[in-house]
C-alpha positions in Angstrom: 3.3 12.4 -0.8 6.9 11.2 -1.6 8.7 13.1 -3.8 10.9 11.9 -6.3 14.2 13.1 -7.6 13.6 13.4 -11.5 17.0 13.1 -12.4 16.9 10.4 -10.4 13.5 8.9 -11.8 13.9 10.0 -15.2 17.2 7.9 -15.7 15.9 5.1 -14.1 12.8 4.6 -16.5 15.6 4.8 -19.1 17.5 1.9 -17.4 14.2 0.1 -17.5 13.1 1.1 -20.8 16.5 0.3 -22.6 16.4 -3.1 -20.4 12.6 -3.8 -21.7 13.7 -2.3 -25.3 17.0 -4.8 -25.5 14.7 -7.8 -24.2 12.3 -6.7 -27.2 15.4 -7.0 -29.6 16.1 -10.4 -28.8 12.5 -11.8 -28.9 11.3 -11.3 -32.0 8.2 -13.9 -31.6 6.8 -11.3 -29.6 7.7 -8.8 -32.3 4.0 -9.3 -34.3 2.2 -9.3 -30.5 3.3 -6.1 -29.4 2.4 -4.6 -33.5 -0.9 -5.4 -32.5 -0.2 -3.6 -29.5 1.2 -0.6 -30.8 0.0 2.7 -29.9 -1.4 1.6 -27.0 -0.7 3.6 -23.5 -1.3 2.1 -20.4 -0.7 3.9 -17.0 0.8 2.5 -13.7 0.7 3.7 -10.2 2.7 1.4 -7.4 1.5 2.6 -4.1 4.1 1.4 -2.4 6.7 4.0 -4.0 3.8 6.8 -4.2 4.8 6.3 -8.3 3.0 7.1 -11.5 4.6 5.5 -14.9 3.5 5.6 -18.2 4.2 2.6 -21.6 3.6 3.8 -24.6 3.6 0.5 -27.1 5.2 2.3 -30.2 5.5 -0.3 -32.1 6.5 -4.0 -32.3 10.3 -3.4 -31.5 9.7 -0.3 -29.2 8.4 0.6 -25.8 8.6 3.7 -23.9 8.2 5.1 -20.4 7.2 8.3 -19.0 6.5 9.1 -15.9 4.3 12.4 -17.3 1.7 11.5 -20.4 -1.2 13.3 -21.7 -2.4 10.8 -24.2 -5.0 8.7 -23.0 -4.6 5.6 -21.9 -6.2 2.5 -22.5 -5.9 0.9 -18.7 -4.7 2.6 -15.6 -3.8 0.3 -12.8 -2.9 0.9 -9.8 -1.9 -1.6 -6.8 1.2 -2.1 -4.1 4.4 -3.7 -5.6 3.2 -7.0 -4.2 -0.2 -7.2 -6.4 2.3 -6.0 -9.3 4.4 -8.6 -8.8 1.4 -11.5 -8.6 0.2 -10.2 -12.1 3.6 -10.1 -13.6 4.3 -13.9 -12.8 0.8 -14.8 -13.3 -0.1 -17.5 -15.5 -3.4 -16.0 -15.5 -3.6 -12.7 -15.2 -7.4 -12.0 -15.9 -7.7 -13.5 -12.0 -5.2 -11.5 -10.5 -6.8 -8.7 -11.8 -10.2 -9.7 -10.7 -9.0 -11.4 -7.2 -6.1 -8.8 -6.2 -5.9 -5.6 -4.6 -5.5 -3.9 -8.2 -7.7 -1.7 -9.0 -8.3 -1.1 -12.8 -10.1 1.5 -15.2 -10.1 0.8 -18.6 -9.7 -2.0 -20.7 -8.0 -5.2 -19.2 -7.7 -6.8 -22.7 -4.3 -5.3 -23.5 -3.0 -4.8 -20.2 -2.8 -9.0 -20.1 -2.1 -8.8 -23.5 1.2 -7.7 -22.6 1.5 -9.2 -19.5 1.6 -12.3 -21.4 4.5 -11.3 -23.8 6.9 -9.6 -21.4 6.3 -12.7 -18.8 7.7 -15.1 -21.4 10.8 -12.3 -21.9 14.2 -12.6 -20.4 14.9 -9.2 -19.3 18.4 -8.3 -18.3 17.9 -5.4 -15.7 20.9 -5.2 -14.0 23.1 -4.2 -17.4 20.9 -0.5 -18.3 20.1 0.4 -14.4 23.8 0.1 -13.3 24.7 2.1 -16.9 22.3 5.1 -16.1 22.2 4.6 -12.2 25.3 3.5 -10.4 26.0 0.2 -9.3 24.7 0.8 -5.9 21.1 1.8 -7.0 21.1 0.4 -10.0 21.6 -3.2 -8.5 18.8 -2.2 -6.0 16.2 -1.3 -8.6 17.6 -4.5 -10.7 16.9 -6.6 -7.7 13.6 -5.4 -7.3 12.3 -6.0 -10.7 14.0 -9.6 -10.7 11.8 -10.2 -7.4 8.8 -8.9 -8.7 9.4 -11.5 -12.1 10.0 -14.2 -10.2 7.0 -13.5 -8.2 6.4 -16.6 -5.2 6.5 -17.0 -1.5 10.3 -17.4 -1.2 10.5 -14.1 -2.9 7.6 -12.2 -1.1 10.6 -10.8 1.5 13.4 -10.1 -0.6 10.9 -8.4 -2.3 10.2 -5.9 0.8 13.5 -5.7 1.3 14.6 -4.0 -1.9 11.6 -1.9 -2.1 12.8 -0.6 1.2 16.0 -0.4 0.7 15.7 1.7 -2.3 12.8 3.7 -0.8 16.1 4.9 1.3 18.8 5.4 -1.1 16.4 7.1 -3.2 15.1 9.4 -0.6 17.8 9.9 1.3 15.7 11.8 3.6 13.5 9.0 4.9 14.0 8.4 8.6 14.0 5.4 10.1 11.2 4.1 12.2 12.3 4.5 15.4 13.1 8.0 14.4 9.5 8.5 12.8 7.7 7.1 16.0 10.1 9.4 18.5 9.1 12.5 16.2 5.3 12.1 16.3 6.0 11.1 19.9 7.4 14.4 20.8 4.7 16.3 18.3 2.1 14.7 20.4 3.7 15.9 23.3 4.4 19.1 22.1 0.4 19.5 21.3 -1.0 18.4 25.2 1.5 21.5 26.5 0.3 23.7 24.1 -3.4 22.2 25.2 -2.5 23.1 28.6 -1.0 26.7 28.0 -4.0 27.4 26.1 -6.1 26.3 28.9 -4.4 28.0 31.7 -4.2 31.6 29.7 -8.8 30.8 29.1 -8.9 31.0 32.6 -6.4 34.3 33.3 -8.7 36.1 30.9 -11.7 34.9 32.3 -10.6 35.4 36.1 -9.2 39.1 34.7 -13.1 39.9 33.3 -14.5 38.8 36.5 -12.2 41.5 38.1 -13.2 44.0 35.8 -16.7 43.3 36.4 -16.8 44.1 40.4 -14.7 47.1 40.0 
């Protein structure tokens, strides 16, 4: 299980929840869409990042994100970033749901609800994450949710590539591949000797109890 950095994670659900909040501002036809919306919790989990977020609709003009809630929720989706991405630039969303990867508990009726008003938004990302995050990661995360909004086959590997790039800088600690596979390599290898010790000292005790036995 990947484990995130919550300073890390907790400023950059503020990047994207002062990005989502200013693209709120500056749509106000959506204003009376999200009121109906409004207490409304819905939680996310990307299996791709091994990631749990929560919205909270608080009213027409204000959404928030938490990546810890105890209110209940009225859908919980989960899915990779790719099935995220096909529902975000979905012009119909209810199929996605039904012919995608995503697995959903709860009502769908609001999740498309707002699927529909934040795909007709123009979201700025790149502005809040590079305020709370850096340029570096907040570009990368920026990129990411630009990829996923603009959801097609021309996108589908720039899309892999920022997740995986920002798996990295966020980690710090993941290892590349060929690092990975030479590690379980050498745990494998490490387990047949130990195999083979363990054998070898069975049959010392059992050759030392058959000398016991005809003294």
């Amino acid at each position: 299980m990947t484990q995130h950095d919550p300073a890390l994670l907790s400023a950059a659900l503020a990047g994207v929840e002062r990005a989502l909040n200013e693209a709120i501002a500056l749509s106000p036809t959506s204003h009376d869409e999200l009121a109906g919306l409004a207490g409304t919790v819905l939680g996310v989990e990307v299996t791709t990042l091994d990631l749990t977020v929560y919205l909270d609709i608080i009213s027409g003009t204000e959404a928030r994100l938490m990546a810890h809630c105890e209110l209940p929720t009225a859908a919980f989706v989960r899915g990779t970033v790719e099935d995220f991405a096909s529902l975000a630039a979905s012009q119909d969303p209810a199929a996605v749901l039904i012919n995608s990867g995503i697995e959903l508990e709860g009502n769908s009726a609001s999740l498309i609800a707002l699927q529909q008003v934040i795909s007709r938004m123009d979201i700025d990302w790149e502005a809040p994450l590079v305020a709370t995050l850096g340029d570096v990661m907040g570009h990368q995360i920026a990129e990411t949710l630009r990829s996923i909004f603009r959801w097609g086959e021309s996108a589908r590997a720039s899309l892999r590539r920022q997740v995986s790039e920002f798996v990295l800088e966020e980690a710090r600690l993941t290892p590349p591949k060929a690092e990975l596979e030479y590690f379980f390599d050498a745990v494998q290898s490490l387990s047949m000797q130990v195999d083979r010790v363990h054998n070898k000292l069975e049959k010392l005790r059992a050759k030392v109890e058959q000398t016991r036995g005809q003294s």
